[in-house]
N, C-alpha and C positions, 0 to 999 in steps of 0.2 A: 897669281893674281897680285897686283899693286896693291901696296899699303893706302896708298889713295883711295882706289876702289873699294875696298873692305870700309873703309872709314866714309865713304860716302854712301854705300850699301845699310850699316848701321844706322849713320845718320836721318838716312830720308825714310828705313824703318820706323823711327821711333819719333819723326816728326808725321807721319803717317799714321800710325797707333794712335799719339797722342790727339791728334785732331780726331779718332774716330770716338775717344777713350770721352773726347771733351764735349762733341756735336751730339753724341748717342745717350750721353746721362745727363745732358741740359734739359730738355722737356722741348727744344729748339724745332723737332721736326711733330711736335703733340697734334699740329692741327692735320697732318698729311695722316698720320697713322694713328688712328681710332681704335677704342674698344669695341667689341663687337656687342650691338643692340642685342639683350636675349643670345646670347653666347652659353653661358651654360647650359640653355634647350638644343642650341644647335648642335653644343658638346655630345650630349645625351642621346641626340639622334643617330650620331659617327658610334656612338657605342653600343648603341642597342644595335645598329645595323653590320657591328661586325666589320666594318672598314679597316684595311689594311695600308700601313704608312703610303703613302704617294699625294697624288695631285689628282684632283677632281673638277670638272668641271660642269656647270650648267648656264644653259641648256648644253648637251653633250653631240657634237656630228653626229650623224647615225652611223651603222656597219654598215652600210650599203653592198660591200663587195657579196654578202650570200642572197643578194636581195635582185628582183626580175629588174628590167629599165623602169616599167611604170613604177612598182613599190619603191626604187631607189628615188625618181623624180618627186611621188608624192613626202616623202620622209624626208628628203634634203629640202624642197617647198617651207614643208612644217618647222624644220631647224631654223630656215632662215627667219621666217616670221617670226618666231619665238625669240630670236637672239638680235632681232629689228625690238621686240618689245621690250627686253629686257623684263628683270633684272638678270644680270649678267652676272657668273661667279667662280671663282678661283678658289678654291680651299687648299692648304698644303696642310697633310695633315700627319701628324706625329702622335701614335697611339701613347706612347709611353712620355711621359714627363721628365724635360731635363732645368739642373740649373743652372738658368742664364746666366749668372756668373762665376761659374765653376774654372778654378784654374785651368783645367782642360781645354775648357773654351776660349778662356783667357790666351793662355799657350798657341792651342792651334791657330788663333786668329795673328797673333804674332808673326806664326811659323807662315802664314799662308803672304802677309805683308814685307816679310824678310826675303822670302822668295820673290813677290811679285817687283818687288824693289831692285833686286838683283837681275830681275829680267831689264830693267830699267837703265842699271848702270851698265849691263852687257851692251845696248842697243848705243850708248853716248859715248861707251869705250871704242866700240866699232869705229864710230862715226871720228873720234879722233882719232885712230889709225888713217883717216884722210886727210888732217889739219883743221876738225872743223872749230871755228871759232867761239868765244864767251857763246855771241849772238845765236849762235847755228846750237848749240849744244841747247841752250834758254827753248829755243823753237820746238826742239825734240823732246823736253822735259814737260812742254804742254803740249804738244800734237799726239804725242804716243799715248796719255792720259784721255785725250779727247778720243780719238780712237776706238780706244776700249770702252769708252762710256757711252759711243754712240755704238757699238757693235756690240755692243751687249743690250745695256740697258733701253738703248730706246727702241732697238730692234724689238725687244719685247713689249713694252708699251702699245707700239703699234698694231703685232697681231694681235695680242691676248688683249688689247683693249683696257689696259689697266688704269687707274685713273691717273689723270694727269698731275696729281699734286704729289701723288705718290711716286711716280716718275722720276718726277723733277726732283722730289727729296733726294732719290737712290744716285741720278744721274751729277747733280751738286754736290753733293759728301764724295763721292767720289772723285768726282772732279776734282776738287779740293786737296782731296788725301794723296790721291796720285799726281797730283801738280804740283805740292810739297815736296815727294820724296824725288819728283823728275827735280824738279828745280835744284835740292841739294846734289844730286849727280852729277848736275852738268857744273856745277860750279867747285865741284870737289875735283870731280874727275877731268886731266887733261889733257892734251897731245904733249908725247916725248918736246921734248926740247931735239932739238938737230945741231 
């Protein structure tokens, strides 16, 4: 691996971190992601019922697979009505409590950035093993960000119906932080000279 590479890998790491370090402790994204109305009852009810970490949803599809055609038709009817009314809901729930700023967490978010950065300067390396240029590299350092942010994040906005401001927060910080570290790539990293 190129000295290049490595020092553009670090670099768009830690201009990556730092926007996440600087956009996530400002209070910047407060109006997308709320406290939860009556959260400590909702708490209370995940713990009297004995809920087990995961993801929850309501209204919930039914099992229909052990169910006749008619019980299957009337239950999946009653789902859709229910999730035409709304309220709609996502819970992700974590029985045990951690701390959010636990060097741990500090660390692996790092570790998971350093990596995804490196996936980055792999794809801009490649690409100048063909001669591609400033221009062409700039291109790749936001297309491969955009990418990801639409195959990820909006993908799920759309089934799970999440809200749109909360979307758009996850789908823009991201944006952002992996358009920082493409950008430092393609300008660190270059084609051999010939």
């Amino acid at each position: 691996m190129s000295t290049r590479m490595l020092v553009a890998i670090v670099v768009g790491t830690v201009l990556a971190f730092g926007w996440g370090a600087v956009s996530w402790t400002t209070g910047i994204y407060d109006f997308a992601i709320k406290p939860l109305p009556g959260g400590d009852g909702l708490a209370a009810t995940f713990e009297s019922a004995s809920a087990t970490d995961g993801a929850y949803i309501y209204p919930a599809p039914p099992a229909t697979a052990v169910m006749t055609g008619q019980q299957s038709t009337i239950a999946t009817n009653a789902f859709r009505e229910e999730h035409r009314k709304g309220p709609l809901m996502l819970v992700l729930l974590r029985r045990e409590g951690v701390d959010p700023m636990s060097p741990t967490v500090l660390v692996r978010g790092f570790m998971i950035e350093l990596f995804g950065t490196g996936l980055l300067a792999a794809i801009i390396a490649v690409a100048c093993k063909f001669g591609a240029r400033l221009q062409d590299r700039l291109a790749l350092g936001i297309v491969v960000p955009a990418f990801a942010m639409l195959s990820s994040h909006a993908v799920v906005w759309n089934f799970f119906h999440l809200p749109d401001s909360f979307s758009m927060v996850l789908f823009v910080d991201g944006m952002i932080a992996w358009t920082l570290a493409g950008l430092a790539c393609a300008l660190i990293i270059k084609p051999a000279k010939r």
